[in-house]
N, C-alpha and C positions, 0 to 999 in steps of 0.2 A: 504493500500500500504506500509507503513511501518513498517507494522508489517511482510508483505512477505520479503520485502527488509533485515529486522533482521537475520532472519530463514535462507536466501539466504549468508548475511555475515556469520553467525554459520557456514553452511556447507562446505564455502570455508575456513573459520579457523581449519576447522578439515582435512579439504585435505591436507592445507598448514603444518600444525601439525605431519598429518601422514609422510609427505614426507621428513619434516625436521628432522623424529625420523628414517625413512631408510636409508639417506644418511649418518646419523652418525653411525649407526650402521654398516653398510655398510665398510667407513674409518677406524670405531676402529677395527672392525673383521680382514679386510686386514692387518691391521699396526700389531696386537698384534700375527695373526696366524702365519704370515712370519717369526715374531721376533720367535716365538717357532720354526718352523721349523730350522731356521734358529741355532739357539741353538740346536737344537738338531743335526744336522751333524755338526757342527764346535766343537762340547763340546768333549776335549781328555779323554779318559777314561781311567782310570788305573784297575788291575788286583784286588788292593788291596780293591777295593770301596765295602763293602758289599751288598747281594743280596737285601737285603730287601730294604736300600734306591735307589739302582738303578731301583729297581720294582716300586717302589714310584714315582720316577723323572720321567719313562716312563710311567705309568700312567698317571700323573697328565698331561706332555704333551698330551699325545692321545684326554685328556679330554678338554684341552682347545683348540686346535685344531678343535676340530670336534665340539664342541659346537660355537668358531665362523665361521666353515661353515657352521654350519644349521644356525645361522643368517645370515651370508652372502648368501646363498643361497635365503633363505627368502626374503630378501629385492632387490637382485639380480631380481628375479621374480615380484616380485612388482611394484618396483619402476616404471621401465619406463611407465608402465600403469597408474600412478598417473601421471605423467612427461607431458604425453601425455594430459592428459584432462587439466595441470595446464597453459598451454600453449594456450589452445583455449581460445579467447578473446568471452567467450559466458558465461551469469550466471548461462544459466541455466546449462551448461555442468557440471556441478559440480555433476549432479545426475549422469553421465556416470563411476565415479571413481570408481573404488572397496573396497576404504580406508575404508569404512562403513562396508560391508561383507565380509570384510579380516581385521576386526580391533584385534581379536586375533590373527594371525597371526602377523601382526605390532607390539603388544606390546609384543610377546614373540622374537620375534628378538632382540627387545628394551632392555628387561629384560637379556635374554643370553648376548649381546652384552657388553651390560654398567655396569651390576650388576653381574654373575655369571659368564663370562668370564674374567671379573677383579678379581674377589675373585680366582679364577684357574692361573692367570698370577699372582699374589704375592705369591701364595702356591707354582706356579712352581719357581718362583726367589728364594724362601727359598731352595726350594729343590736344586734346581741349584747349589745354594753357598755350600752346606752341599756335593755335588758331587765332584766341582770345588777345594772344603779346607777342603775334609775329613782327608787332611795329618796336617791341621792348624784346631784345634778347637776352639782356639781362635777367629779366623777371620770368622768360619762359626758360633758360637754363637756371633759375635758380627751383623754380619748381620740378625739372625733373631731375634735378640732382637729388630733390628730396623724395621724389617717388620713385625712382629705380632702387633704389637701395631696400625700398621695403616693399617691394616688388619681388627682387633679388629674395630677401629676407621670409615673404609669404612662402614660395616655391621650395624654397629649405625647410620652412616649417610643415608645406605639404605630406614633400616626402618622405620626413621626419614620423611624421604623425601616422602618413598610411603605413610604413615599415609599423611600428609599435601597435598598430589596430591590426593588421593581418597577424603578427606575432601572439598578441591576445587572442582570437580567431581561432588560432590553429589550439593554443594550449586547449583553449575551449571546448574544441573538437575531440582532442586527444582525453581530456578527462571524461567527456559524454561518452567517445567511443568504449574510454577502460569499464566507464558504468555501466554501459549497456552489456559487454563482455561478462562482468560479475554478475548483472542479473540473469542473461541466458545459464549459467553457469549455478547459481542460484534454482533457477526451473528445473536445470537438469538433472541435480543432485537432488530435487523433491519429488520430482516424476519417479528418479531409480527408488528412491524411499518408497515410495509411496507402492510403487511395482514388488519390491523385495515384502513391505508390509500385505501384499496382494497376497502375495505367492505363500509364504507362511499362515496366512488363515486358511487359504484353501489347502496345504499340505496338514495342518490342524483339524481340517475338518474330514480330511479320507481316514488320516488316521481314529478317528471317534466312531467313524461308518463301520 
């Protein structure tokens, strides 16, 4: 019983997991997309901006853009169907979720949202500024002096952080897989019991005949 009860918490940690990585994903897409739109009709343009960094700027927008609507889309879809099962007061409901056979979808929304939609919103802010003070060079290399470095800084802490999450992952696997090992093993050694306990009543009961 409490080894079902473990397996039964696992699976609700991973509903509650998946759900907590849509909704932020979710917020940050809304917040960071609007902010580019939003930049992009209020930003004055001048005649003098050369082609190549406006091709840039409008790029890099498009791309962040649409990279957090397909996360937003993503979790848009999702979510309220995790929502829905997180809210019935049932354990077993947990197998109704789709977070388990939609868990790549989850983590590329995750991944666009938090990690490659952020690298797209500091490339578009540089770009911005270089659009904003292409008549101040000053002003537009003092601001990407300040943003590459924590640009640089974000993609370290990226791939910092995914190393240490796949590494937890796997430990995680590895103790589930030992558990699972000791309760088949558990089963097997209660079935032979329970067979050997068989076999002695019925040899009990010839010899009484």
């Amino acid at each position: 019983m409490s080894n079902q009860h473990s397996v039964q918490a696992l699976s609700w940690r991973r509903l509650y997991l998946s759900r907590a990585k849509l909704k932020a994903s979710n917020r940050t897409s809304a917040l960071l997309a609007g902010f580019a739109m939003v930049a992009l009709v209020e930003i004055q343009l001048d005649e003098k901006i050369p082609d190549g960094l406006m091709i840039a700027f409008s790029v890099c927008t498009t791309m962040l853009v649409v990279v957090h609507m397909f996360a937003l889309l993503i979790s848009t879809c999702i979510l309220p169907n995790i929502e829905a099962v997180s809210n019935v007061h049932n354990v077993n409901a947990v197998h109704e979720s789709p977070h388990d056979s939609l868990h790549c979808y989850i983590e590329m929304a995750w991944g666009f949202s938090t990690i490659l939609g952020i690298i797209f919103f500091l490339l578009d802010i540089i770009l911005l500024c270089w659009v904003k003070f292409h008549n101040y060079n000053n002003a537009a290399v003092a601001s990407t002096a300040i943003a590459v470095p924590v640009l640089v800084i974000l993609c370290v802490f990226a791939v910092h952080f995914y190393r240490r999450l796949v590494a937890h992952k796997y430990e995680r696997s590895t103790r589930g897989l030992q558990e699972l090992e000791s309760m088949a093993t558990e089963l097997d050694n209660g079935g032979k019991c329970a067979a050997a306990a068989a076999v002695g009543d019925e040899s009990r009961v010839v010899q009484n005949v």
